[in-house]
VOVOFI-436583 format. One record per residue: residue number from 1; residue in three letters; x, y, z of N, C-alpha, C, O, CB in turn. Coordinates in steps of 0.05 Angstrom, whole numbers. Glycine has a CB too. Layout:
% residues N
<atom n="NUM" res="ALA" n_xx="X" n_yy="Y" n_zz="Z" ca_xx="X" ca_yy="Y" ca_zz="Z" c_xx="X" c_yy="Y" c_zz="Z" o_xx="X" o_yy="Y" o_zz="Z" cb_xx="X" cb_yy="Y" cb_zz="Z"/>
...
This chain:
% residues 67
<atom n="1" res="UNK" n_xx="17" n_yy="-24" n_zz="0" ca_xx="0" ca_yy="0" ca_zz="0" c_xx="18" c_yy="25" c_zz="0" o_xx="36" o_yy="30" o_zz="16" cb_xx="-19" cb_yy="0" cb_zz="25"/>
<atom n="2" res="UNK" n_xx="9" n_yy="39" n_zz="-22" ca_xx="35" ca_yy="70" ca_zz="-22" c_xx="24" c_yy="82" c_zz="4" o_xx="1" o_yy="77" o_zz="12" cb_xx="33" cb_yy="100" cb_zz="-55"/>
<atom n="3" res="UNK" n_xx="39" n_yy="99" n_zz="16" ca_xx="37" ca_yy="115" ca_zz="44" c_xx="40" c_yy="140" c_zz="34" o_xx="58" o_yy="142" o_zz="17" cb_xx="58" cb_yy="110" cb_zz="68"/>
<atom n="4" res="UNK" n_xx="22" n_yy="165" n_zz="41" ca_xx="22" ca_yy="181" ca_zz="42" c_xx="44" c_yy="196" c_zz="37" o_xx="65" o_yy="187" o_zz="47" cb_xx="13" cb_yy="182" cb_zz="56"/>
<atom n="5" res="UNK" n_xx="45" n_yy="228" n_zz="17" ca_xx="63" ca_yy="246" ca_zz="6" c_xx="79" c_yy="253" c_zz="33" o_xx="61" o_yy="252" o_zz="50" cb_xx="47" cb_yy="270" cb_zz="-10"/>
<atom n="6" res="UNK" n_xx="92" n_yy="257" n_zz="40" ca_xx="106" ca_yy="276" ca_zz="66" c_xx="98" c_yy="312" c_zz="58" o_xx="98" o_yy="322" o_zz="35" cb_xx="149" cb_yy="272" cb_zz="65"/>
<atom n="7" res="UNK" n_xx="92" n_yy="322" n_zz="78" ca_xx="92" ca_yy="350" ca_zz="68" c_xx="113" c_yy="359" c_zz="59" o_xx="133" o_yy="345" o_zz="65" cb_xx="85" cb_yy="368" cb_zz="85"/>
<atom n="8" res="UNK" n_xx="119" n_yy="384" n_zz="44" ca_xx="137" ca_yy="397" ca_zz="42" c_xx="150" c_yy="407" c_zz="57" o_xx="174" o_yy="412" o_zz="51" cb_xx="134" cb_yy="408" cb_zz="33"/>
<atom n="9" res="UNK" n_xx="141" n_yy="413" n_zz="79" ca_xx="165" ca_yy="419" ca_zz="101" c_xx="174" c_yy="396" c_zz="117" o_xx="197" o_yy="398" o_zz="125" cb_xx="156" cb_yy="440" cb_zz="123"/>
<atom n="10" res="UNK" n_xx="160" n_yy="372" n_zz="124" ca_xx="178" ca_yy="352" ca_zz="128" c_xx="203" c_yy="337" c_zz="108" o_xx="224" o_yy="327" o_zz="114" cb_xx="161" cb_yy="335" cb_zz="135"/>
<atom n="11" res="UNK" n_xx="189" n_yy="341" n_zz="80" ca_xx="209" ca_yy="326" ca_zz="63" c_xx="230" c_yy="345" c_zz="56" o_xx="244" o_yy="341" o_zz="36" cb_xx="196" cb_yy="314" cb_zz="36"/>
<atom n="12" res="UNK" n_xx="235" n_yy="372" n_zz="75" ca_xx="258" ca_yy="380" ca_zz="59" c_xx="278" c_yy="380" c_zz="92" o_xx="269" o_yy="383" o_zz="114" cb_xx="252" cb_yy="416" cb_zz="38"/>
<atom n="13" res="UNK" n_xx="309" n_yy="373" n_zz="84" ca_xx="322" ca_yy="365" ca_zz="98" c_xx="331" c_yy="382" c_zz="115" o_xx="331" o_yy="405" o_zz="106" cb_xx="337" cb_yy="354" cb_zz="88"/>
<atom n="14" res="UNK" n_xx="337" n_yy="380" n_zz="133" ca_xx="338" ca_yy="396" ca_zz="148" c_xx="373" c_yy="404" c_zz="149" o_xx="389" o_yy="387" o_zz="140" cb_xx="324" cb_yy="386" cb_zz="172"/>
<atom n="15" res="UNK" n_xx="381" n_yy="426" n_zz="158" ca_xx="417" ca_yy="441" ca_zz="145" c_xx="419" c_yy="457" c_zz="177" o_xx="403" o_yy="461" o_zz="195" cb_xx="416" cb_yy="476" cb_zz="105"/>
<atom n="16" res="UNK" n_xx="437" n_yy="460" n_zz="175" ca_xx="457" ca_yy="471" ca_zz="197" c_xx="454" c_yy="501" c_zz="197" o_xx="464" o_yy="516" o_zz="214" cb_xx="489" cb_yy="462" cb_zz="192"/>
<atom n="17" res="UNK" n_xx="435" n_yy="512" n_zz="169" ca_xx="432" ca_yy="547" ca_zz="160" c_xx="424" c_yy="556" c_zz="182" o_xx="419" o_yy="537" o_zz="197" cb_xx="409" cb_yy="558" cb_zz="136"/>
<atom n="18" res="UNK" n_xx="419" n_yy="585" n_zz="195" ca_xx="396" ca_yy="591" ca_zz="205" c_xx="378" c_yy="596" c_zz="209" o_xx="378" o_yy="619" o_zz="202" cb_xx="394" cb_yy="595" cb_zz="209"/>
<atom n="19" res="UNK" n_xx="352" n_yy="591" n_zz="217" ca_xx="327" ca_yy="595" ca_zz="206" c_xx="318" c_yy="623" c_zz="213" o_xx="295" o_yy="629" o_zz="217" cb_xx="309" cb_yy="574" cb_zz="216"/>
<atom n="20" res="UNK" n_xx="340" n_yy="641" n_zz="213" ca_xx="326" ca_yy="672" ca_zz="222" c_xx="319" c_yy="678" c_zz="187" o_xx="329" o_yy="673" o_zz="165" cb_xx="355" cb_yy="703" cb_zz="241"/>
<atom n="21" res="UNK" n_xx="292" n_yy="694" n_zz="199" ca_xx="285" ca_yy="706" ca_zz="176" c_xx="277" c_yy="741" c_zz="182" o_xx="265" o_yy="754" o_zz="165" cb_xx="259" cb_yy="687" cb_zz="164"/>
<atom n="22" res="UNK" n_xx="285" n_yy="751" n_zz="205" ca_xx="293" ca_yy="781" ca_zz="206" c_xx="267" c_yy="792" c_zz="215" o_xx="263" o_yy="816" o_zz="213" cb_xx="303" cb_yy="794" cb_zz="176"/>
<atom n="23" res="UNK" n_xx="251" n_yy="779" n_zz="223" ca_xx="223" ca_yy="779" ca_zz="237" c_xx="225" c_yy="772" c_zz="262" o_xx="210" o_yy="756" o_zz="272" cb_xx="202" cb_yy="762" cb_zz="226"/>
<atom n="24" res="UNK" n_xx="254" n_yy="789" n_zz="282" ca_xx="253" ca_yy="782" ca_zz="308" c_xx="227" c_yy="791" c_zz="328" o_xx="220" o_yy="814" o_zz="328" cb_xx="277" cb_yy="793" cb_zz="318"/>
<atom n="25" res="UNK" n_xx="213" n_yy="771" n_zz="343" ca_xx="187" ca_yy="782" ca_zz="362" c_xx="186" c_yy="764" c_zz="383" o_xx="165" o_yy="751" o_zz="383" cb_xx="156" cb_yy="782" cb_zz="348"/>
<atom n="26" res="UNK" n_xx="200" n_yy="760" n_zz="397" ca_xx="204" ca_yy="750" ca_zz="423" c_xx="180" c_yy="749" c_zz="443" o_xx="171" o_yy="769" o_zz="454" cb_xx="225" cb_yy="763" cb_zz="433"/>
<atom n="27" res="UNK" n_xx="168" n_yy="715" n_zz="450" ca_xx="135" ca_yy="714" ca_zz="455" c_xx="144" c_yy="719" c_zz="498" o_xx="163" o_yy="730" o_zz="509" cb_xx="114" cb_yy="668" cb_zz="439"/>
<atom n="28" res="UNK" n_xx="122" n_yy="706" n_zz="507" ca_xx="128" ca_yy="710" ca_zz="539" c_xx="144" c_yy="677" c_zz="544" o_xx="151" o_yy="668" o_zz="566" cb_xx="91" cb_yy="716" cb_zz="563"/>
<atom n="29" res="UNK" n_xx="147" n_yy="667" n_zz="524" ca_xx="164" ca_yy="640" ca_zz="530" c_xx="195" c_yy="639" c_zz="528" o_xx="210" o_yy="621" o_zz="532" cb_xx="157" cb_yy="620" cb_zz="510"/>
<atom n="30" res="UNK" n_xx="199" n_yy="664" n_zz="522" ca_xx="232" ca_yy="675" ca_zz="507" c_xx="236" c_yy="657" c_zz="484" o_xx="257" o_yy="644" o_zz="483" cb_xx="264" cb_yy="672" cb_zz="529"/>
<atom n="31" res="UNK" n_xx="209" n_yy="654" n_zz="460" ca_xx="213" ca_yy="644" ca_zz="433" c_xx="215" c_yy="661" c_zz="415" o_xx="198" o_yy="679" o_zz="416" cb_xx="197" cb_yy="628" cb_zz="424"/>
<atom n="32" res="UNK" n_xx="235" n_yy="659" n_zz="395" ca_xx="222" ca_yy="685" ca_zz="385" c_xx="203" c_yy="672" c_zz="355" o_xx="204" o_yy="649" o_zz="345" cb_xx="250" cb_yy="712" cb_zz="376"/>
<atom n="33" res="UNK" n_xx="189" n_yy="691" n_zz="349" ca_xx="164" ca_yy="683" ca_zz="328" c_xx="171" c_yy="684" c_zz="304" o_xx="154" o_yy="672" o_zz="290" cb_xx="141" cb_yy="700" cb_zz="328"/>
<atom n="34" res="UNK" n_xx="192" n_yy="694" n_zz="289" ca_xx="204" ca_yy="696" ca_zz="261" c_xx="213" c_yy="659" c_zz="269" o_xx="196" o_yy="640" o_zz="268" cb_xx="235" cb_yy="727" cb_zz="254"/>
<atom n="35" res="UNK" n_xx="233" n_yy="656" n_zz="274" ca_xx="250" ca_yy="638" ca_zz="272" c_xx="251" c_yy="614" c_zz="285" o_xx="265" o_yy="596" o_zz="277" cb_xx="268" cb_yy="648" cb_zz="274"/>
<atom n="36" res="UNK" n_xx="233" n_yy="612" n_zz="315" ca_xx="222" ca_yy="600" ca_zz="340" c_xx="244" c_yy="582" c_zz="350" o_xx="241" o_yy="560" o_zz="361" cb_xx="193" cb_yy="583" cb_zz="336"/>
<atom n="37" res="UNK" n_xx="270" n_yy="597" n_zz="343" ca_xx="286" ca_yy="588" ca_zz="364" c_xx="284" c_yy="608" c_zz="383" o_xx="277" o_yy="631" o_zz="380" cb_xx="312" cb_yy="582" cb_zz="357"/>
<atom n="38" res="UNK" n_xx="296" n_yy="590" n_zz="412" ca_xx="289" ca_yy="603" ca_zz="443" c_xx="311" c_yy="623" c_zz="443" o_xx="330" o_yy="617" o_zz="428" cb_xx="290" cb_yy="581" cb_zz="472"/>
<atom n="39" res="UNK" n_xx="311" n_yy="643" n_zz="456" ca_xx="342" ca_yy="664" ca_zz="470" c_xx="358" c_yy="656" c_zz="476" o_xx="378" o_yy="670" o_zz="477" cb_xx="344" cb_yy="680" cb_zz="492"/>
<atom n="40" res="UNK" n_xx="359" n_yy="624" n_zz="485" ca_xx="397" ca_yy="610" ca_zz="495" c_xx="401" c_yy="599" c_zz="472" o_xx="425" o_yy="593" o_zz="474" cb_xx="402" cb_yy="581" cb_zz="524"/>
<atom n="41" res="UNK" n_xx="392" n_yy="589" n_zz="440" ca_xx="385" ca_yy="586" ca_zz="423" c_xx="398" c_yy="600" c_zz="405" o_xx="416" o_yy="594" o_zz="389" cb_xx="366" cb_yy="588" cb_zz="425"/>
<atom n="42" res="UNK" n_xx="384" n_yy="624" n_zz="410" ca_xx="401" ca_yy="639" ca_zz="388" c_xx="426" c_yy="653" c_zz="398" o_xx="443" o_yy="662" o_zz="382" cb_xx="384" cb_yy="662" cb_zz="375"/>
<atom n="43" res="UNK" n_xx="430" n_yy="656" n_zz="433" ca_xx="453" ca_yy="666" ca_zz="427" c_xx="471" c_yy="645" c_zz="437" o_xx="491" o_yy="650" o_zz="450" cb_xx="458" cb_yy="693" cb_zz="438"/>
<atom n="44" res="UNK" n_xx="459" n_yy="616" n_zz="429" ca_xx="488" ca_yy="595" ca_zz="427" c_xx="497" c_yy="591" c_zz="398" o_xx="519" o_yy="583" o_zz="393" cb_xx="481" cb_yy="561" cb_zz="438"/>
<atom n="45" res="UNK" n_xx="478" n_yy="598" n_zz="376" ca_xx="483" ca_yy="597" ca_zz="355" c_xx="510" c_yy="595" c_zz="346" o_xx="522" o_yy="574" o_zz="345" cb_xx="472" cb_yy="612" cb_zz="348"/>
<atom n="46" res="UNK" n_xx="517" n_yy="613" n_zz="342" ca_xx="551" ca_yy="617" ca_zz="337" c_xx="572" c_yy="586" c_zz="351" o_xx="586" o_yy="570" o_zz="339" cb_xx="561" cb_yy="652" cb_zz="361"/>
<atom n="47" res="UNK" n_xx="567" n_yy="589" n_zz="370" ca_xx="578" ca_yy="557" ca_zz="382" c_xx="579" c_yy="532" c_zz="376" o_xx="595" o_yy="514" o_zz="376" cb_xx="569" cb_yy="550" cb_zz="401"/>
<atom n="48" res="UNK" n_xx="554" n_yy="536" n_zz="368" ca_xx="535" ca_yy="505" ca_zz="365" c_xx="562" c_yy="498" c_zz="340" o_xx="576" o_yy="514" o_zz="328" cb_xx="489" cb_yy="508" cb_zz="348"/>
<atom n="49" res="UNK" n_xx="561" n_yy="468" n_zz="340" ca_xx="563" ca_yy="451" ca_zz="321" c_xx="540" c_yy="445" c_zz="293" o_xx="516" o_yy="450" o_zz="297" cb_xx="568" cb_yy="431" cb_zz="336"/>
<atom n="50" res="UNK" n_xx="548" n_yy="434" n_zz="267" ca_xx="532" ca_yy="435" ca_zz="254" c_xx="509" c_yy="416" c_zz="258" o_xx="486" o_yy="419" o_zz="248" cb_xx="543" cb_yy="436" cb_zz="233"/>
<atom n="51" res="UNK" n_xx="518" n_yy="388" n_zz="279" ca_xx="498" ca_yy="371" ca_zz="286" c_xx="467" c_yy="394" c_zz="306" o_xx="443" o_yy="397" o_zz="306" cb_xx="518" cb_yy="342" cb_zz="307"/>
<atom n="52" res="UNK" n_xx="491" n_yy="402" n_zz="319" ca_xx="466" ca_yy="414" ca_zz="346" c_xx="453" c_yy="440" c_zz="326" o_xx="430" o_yy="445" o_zz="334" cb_xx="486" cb_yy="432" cb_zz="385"/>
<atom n="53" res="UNK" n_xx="460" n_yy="455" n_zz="307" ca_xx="444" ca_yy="470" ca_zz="293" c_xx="421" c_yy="454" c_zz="279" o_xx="397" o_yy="461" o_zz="281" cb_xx="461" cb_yy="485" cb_zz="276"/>
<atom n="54" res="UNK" n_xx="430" n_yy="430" n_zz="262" ca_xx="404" ca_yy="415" ca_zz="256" c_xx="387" c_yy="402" c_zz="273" o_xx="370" o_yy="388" o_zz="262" cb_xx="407" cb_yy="398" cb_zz="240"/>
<atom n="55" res="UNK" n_xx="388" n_yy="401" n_zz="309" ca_xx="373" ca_yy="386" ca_zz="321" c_xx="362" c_yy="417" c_zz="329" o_xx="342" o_yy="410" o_zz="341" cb_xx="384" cb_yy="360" cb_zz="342"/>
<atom n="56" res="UNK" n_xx="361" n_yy="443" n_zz="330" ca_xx="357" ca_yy="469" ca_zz="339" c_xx="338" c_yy="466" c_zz="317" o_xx="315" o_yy="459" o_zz="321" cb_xx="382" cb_yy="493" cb_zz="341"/>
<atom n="57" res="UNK" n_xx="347" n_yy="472" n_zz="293" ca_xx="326" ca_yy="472" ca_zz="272" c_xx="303" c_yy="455" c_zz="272" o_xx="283" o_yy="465" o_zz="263" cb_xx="336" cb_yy="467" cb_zz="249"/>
<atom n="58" res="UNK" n_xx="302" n_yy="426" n_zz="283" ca_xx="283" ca_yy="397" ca_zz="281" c_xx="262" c_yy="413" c_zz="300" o_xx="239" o_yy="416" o_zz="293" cb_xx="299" cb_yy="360" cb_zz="297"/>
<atom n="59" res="UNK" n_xx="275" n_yy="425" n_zz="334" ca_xx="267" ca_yy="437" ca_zz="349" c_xx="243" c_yy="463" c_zz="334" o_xx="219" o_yy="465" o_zz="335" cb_xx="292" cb_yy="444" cb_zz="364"/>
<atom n="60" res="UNK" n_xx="258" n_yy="475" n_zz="325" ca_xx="243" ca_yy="503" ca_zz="312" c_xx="222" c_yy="494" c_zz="306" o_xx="200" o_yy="499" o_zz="316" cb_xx="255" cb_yy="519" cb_zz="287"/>
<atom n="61" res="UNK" n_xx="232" n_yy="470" n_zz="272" ca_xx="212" ca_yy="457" ca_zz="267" c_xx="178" c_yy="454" c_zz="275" o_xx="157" o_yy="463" o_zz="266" cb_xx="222" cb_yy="442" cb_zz="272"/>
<atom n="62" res="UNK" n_xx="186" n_yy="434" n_zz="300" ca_xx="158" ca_yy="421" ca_zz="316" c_xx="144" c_yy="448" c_zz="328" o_xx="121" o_yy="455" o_zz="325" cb_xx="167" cb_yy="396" cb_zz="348"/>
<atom n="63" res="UNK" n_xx="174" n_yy="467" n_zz="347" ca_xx="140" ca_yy="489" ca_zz="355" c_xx="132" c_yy="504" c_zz="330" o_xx="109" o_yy="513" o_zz="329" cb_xx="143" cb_yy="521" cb_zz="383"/>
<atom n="64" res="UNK" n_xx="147" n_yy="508" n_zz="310" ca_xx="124" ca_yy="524" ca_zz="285" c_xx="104" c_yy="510" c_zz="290" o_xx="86" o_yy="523" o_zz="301" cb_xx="128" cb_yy="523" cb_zz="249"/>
<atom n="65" res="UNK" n_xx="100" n_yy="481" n_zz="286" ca_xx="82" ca_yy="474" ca_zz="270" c_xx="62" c_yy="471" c_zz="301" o_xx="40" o_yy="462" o_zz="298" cb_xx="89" cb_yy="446" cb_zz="247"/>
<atom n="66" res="UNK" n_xx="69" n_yy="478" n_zz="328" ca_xx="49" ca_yy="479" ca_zz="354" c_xx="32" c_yy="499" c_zz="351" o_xx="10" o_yy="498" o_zz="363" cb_xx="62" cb_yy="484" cb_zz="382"/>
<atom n="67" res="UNK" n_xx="39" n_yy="524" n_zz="332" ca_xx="32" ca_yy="554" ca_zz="338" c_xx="2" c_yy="556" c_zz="325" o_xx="-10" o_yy="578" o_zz="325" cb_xx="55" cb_yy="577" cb_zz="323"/>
């Protein structure tokens, strides 16, 4: 039995980029809403390894899709 298309945002891979998109708005959770990585988040950014940027992003990911 074929299984269902993946959406487009699951089927695209996830990268080490950042997901800011310059729409900083920081909610009462310290998320911010452009990009929904948290404030220790973004300012570990720079640090992070390229593994922990794609599990940050997986992260981002799931709460977009909570909102």
């Amino acid at each position: 039995m074929p299984s269902q298309p993946e959406s487009s945002e699951e089927a695209t891979p996830l990268t080490s980029q950042s997901p800011c998109i310059d729409h900083c708005a920081i909610d009462a959770s310290q998320t911010c809403l452009g990009c929904f990585r948290t404030l220790d988040e973004i300012a570990r950014w720079s640090l992070m390894t390229d593994e922990e940027r794609r599990e940050t992003n997986r992260r981002c990911r799931q709460r977009r899709g909570q909102t």
